[in-house]
KEPA-271022 format. One line per 3 residues: number of its first residue (from 1); for each residue y, z, x of C-alpha. Coordinates in nm, 3 decimals. Layout:
<recs>
NUM) Y Z X ~ ...
</recs>
This chain:
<recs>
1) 0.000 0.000 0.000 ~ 0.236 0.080 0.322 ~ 0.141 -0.264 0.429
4) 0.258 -0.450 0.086 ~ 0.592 -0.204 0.062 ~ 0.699 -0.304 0.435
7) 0.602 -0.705 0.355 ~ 0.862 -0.645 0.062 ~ 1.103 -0.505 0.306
10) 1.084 -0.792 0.534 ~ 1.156 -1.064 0.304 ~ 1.440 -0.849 0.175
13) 1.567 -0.870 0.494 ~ 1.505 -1.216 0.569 ~ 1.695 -1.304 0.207
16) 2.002 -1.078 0.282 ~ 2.052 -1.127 0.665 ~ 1.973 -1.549 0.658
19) 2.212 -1.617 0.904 ~ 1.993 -1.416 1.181 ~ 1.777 -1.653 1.133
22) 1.977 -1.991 1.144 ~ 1.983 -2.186 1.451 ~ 2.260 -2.088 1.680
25) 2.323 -1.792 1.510 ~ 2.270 -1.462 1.698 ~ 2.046 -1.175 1.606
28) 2.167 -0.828 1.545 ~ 2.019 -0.675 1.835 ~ 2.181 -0.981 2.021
31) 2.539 -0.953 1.912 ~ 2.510 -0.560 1.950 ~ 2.341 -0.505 2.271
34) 2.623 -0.754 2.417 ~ 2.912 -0.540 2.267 ~ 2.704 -0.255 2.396
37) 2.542 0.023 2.140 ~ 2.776 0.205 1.856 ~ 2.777 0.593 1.913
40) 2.672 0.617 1.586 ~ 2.367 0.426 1.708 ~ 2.332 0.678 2.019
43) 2.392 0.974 1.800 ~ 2.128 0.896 1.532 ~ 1.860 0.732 1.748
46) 1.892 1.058 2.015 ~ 1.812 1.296 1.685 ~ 2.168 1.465 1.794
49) 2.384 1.366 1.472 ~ 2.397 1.519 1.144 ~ 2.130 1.376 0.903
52) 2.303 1.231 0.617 ~ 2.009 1.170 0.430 ~ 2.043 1.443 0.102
55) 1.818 1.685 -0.072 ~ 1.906 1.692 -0.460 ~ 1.860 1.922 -0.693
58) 1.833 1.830 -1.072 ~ 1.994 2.031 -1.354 ~ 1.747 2.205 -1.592
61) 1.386 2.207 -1.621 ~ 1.153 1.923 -1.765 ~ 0.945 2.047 -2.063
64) 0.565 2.020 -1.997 ~ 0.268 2.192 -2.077 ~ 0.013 2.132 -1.856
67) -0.370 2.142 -1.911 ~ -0.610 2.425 -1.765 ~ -0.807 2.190 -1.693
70) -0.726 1.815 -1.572 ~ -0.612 1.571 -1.328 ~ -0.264 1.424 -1.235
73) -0.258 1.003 -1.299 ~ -0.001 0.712 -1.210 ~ -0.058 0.407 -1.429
76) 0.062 0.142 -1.303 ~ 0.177 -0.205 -1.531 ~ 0.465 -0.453 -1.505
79) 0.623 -0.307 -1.212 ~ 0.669 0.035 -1.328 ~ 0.445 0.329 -1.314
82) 0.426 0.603 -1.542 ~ 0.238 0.938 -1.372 ~ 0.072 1.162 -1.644
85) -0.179 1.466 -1.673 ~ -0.480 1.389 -1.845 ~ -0.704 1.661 -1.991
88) -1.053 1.584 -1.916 ~ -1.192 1.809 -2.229 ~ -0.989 1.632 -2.484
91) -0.847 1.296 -2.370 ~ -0.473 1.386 -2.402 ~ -0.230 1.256 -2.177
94) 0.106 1.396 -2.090 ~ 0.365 1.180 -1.900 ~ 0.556 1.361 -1.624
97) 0.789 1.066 -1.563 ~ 0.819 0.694 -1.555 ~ 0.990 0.473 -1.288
100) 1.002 0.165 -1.124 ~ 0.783 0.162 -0.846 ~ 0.610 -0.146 -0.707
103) 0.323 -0.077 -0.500 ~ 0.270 0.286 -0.560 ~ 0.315 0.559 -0.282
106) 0.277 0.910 -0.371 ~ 0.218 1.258 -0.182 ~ 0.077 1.537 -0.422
109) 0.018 1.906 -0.261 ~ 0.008 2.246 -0.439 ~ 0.143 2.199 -0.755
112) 0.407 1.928 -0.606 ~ 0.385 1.554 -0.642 ~ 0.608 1.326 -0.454
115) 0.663 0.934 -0.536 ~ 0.845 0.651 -0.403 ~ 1.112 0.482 -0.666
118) 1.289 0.182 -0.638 ~ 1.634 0.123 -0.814 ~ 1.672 -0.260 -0.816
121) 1.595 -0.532 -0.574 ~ 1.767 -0.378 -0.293 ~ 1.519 -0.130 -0.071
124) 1.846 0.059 0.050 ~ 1.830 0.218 -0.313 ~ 1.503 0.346 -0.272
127) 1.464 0.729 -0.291 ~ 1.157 0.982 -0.321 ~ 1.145 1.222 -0.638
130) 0.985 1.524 -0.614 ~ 0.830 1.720 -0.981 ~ 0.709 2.069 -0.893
133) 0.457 2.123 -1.190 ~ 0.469 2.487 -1.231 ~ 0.834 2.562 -1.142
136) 0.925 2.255 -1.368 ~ 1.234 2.109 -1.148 ~ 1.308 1.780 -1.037
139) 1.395 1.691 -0.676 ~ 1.593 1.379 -0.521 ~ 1.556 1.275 -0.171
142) 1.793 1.027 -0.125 ~ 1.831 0.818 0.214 ~ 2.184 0.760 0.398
145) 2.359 0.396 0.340 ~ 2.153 0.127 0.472 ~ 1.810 0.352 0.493
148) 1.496 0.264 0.333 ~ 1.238 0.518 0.314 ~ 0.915 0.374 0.370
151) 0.659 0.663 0.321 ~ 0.600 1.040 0.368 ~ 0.381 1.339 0.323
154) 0.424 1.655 0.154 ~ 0.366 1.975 0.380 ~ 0.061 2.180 0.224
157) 0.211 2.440 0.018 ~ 0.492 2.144 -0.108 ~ 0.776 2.328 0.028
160) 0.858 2.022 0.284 ~ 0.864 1.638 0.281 ~ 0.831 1.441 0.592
163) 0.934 1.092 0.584 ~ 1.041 0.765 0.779 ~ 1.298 0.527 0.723
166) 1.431 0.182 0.870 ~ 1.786 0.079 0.917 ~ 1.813 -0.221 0.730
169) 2.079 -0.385 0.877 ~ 1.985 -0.298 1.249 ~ 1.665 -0.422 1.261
172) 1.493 -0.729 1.295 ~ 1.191 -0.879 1.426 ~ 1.276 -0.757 1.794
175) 1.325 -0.388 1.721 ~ 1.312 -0.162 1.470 ~ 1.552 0.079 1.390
178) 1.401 0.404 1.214 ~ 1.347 0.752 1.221 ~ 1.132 1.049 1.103
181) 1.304 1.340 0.967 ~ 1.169 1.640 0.746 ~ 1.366 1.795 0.395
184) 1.332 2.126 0.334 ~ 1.303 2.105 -0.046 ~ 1.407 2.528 -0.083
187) 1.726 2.535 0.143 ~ 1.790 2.139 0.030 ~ 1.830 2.051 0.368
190) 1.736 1.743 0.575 ~ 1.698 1.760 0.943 ~ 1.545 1.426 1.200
193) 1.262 1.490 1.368 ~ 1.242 1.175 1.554 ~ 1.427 0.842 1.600
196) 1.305 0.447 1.787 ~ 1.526 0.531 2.093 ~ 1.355 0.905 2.140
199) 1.197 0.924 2.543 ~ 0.826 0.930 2.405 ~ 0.807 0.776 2.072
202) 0.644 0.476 2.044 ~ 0.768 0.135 2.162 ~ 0.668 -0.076 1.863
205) 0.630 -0.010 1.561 ~ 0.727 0.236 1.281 ~ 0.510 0.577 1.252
208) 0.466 0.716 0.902 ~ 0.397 1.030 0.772 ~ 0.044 1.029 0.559
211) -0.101 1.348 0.576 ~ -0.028 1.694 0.687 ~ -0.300 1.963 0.834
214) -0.240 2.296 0.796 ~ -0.521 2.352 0.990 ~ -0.406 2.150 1.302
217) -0.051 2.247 1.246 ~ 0.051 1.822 1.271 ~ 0.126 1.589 1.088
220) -0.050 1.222 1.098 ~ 0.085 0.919 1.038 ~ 0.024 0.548 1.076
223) 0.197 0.327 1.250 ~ 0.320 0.029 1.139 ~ 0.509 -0.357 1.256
226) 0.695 -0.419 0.980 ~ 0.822 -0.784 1.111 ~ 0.494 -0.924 1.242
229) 0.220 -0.925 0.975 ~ 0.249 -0.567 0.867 ~ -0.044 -0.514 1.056
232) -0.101 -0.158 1.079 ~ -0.133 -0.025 1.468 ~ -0.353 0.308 1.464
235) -0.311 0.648 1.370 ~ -0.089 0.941 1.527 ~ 0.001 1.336 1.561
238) 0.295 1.539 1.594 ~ 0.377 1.915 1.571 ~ 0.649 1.965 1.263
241) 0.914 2.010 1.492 ~ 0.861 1.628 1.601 ~ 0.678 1.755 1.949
244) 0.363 1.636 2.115 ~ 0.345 1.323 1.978 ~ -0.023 1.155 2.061
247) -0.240 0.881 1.978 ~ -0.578 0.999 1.755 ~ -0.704 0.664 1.649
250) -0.649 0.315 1.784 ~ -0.608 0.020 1.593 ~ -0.937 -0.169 1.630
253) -1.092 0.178 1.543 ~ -1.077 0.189 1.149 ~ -1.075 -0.011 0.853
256) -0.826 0.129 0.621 ~ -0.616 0.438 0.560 ~ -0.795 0.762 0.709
259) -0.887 1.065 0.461 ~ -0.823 1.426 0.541 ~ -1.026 1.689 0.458
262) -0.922 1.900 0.244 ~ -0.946 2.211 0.526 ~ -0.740 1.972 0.754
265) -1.027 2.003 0.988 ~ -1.159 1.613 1.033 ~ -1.111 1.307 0.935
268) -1.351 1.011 0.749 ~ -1.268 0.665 0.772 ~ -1.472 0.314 0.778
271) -1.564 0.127 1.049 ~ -1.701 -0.213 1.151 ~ -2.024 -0.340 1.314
274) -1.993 -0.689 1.336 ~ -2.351 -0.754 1.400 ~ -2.497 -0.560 1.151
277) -2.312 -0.733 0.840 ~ -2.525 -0.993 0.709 ~ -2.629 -1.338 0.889
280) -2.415 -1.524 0.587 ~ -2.134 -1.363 0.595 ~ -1.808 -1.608 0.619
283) -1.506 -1.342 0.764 ~ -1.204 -1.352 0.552 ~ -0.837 -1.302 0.647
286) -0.756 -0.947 0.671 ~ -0.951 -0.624 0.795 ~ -1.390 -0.706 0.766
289) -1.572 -0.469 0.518 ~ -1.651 -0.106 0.695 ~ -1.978 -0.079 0.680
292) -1.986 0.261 0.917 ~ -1.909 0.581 0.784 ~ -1.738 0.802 1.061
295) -1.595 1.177 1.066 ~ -1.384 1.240 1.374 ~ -1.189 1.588 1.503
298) -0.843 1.444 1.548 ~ -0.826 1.797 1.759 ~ -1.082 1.687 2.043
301) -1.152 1.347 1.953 ~ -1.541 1.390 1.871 ~ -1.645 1.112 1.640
304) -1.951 1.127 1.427 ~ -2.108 0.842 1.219 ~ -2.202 1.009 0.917
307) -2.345 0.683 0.704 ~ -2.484 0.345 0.814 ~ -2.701 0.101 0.652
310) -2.755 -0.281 0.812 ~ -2.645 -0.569 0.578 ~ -2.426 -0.314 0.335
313) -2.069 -0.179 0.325 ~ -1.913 0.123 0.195 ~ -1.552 0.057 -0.040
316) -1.439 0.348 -0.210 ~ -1.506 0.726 -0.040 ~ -1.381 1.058 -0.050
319) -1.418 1.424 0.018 ~ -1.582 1.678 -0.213 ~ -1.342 1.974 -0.301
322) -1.491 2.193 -0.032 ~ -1.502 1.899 0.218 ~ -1.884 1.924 0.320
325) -1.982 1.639 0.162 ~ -1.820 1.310 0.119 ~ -1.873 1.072 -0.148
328) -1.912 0.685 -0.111 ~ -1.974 0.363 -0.301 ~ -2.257 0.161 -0.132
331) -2.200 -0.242 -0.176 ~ -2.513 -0.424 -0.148 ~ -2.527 -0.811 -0.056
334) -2.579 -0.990 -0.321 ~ -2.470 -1.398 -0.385 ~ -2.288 -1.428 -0.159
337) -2.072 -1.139 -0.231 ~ -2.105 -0.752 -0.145 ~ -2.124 -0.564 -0.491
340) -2.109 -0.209 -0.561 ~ -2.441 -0.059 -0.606 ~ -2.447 0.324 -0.613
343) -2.237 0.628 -0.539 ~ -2.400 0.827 -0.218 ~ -2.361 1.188 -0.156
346) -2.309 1.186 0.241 ~ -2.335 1.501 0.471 ~ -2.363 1.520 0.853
349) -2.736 1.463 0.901 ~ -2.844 1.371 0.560 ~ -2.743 1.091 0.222
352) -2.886 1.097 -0.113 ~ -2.808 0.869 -0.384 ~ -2.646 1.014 -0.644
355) -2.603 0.749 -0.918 ~ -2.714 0.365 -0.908 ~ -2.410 0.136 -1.091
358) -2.489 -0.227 -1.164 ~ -2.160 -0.408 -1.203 ~ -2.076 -0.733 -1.278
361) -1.927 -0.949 -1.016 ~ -1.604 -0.960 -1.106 ~ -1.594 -0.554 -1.126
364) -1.513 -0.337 -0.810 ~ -1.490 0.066 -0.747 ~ -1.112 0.097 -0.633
367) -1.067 0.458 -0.618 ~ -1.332 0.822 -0.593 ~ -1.150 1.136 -0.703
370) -1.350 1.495 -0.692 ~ -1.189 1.784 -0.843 ~ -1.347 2.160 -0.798
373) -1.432 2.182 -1.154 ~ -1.614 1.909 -1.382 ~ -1.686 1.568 -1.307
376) -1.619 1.338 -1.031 ~ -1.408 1.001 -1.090 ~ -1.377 0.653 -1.004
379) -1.182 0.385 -1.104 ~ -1.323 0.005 -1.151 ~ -1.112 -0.257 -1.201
382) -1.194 -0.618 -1.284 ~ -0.881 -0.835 -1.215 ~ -0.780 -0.762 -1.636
385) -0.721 -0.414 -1.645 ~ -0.848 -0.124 -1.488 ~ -1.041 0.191 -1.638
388) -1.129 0.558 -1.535 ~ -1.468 0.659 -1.560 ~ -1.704 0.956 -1.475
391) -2.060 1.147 -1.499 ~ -2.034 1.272 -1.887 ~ -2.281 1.474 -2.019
394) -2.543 1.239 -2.085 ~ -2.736 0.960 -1.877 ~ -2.468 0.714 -1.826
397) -2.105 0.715 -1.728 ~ -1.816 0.790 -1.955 ~ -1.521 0.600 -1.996
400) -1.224 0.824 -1.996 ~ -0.937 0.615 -1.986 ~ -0.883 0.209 -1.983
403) -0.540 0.023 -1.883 ~ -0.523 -0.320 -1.955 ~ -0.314 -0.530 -1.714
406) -0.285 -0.266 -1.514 ~ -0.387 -0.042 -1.225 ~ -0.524 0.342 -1.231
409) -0.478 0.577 -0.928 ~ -0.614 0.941 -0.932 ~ -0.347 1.141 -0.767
412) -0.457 1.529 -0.771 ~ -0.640 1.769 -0.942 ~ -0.452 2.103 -1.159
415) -0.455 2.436 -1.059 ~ -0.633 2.414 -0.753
</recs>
């Protein structure tokens, strides 16, 4: 989703800034590295300026009752997403607040859910909103002028946001201009962490917040090119203060986004054996199926494969509540195709299948969601709509919820 928000951002840029690109015309970086850099420029990128970037506070309360028991959901349809609790005993759903969002990109932690909404065309008006369930207030976290926040991660108990923004107007395909900062969503204050022309940060790319460990104490984030492919370029660490920045994962390491446990211990993610996918299969553009299921310590770097099965592939996965188990969709080989097959229950040393599913070709599992009480959930979509299903109490799966023309993301679980 980070990949598809940043691809937006680039042809933003390209559309508002076409004379960067015209022949004789000079880039930014050009014309401003031969007038020498702006000490606004020197003040920002050093982390020594104020951050004008603003914490906002929303008059009133919202009016919600939430469920004892249920799960948080953003429905996604015609460019506009509408996140709701749903009440798994009785079906009813309760919107929390609807906005225009694109490509969805949440945070959710505690009993605080974070979201990315866009005002417009231009990304500059982008801003995060922040709902804390129980206290029932509304937060704004609004970027300075010509900022675009491009993700973040809420801190475990949801009393912090960290997040990473570009200059718009700065940067181009020859350098990004961004930073990392942290709000403190109690004191409503904002403070940068750290900025493209830090000593130590990286040298391409744009790192951004995903996850936070208490645990580890660090957050992770991924890094990102956003003006050459949006190809993602592996996964990172740094202490809160924006110290000790390292390198966990590299880039050819992983297919996809990384998943946390939910102790902040260790991480799962998929990776790829080329030779063991099967003798048929054509590659594709963009990343191959994973068809390995590792757990690594991001602490010492031990990496564990977990799940592997020659001529399959894994798609959806995620932890269990008490993160001793993860669950995973097999895909089996089948026309040409891989299909989902069956959900797997995968510890260290052992697997056992926990469900077979026989869709249809044009059906996929998109999403696995676990909560600590009742059933697990997955979301399968089929290019029409998209529907949220789960064990029920008898033999076969229940249907919960169905979107048509739309999209269905599990975002968190109540009261736990």
């Amino acid at each position: 989703m980070l990949k598809r928000l940043l691809g937006h951002l680039g042809l933003l840029f390209l559309a508002l800034f076409p004379g960067c690109n015209s022949p004789g015309a000079k880039s930014p970086d050009q014309a401003l590295s031969e007038a020498g850099p702006s000490a606004a420029r020197i003040s920002w990128e050093k982390g020594s300026g104020p951050a004008p970037d603003k914490v906002v506070n929303q008059e009133g309360v919202f009016d919600i009752t939430l469920p004892d028991r249920g799960i948080v959901l953003a429905l996604s349809r015609w460019g506009s997403t509408t996140l709701a609790t749903f009440n798994v005993a009785t079906g009813k759903q309760t919107p929390l607040a609807t906005a225009e969002t694109g490509e969805l990109v949440t945070s959710f932690a505690g009993d605080t859910l974070a979201y990315l909404v866009r005002k417009g065309v231009h990304p500059a008006n982008n801003h995060v909103e922040i709902l804390n369930l129980r206290r029932k207030i509304r937060q704004f976290v609004k970027p300075a002028s010509e900022f675009a926040i491009l993700g973040f991660a809420l801190s475990s108990g949801g009393s912090e946001l960290f997040y990473s923004e570009l200059h718009l107007r700065w940067s181009d395909s020859r350098r990004n201009y961004w930073r990392t900062g942290v709000a403190d969503l109690e004191k409503q204050e904002t403070r940068i962490l750290m900025a493209s022309g830090n000593e130590g940060s990286p040298e391409e790319g744009i790192p951004i917040p995903f996850a936070w460990s208490n645990r580890s104490r660090e957050i992770y984030l991924q890094r990102l090119l956003p003006f050459r492919g949006m190809v993602s370029q592996g996964i990172w660490a740094m202490k809160p203060d924006g110290s000790g920045l390292r390198r966990v994962l590299s880039e050819p390491s992983y297919a996809g986004l990384p998943r946390l446990s939910p102790d902040g211990d260790v991480f799962a993610y998929l990776a790829t054996k080329v030779d063991a996918l099967p003798r048929d299969y054509t590659p594709i553009p963009g990343r191959p199926p994973g068809n390995i299921l590792m757990v690594m310590n991001p602490t010492t770097g031990e990496e564990t494969i977990w799940a592997q099965k020659m001529g399959s592939a894994f798609s959806a996965f995620a932890w269990s509540p008490g993160g001793r188990e993860l669950v995973a969709s097999r895909q089996e080989w089948l026309e040409g195709q891989f299909r989902d097959a069956a959900f797997l229950g995968v510890e260290k040393k052992s697997s056992r299948e926990l469900r077979k599913i026989a869709l249809r070709p044009w059906r996929k599992i998109t999403d696995i969601h676990m909560c600590r009480r009742g059933p697990f959930f997955w979301v399968e979509e089929d290019g029409k709509g998209a529907s949220l299903r789960g064990d029920g109490d008898g033999p076969n799966p229940t249907t919960f919820l169905a979107l048509p023309e739309g999209k269905i993301k599990p975002v968190g679980c109540l009261g736990e």
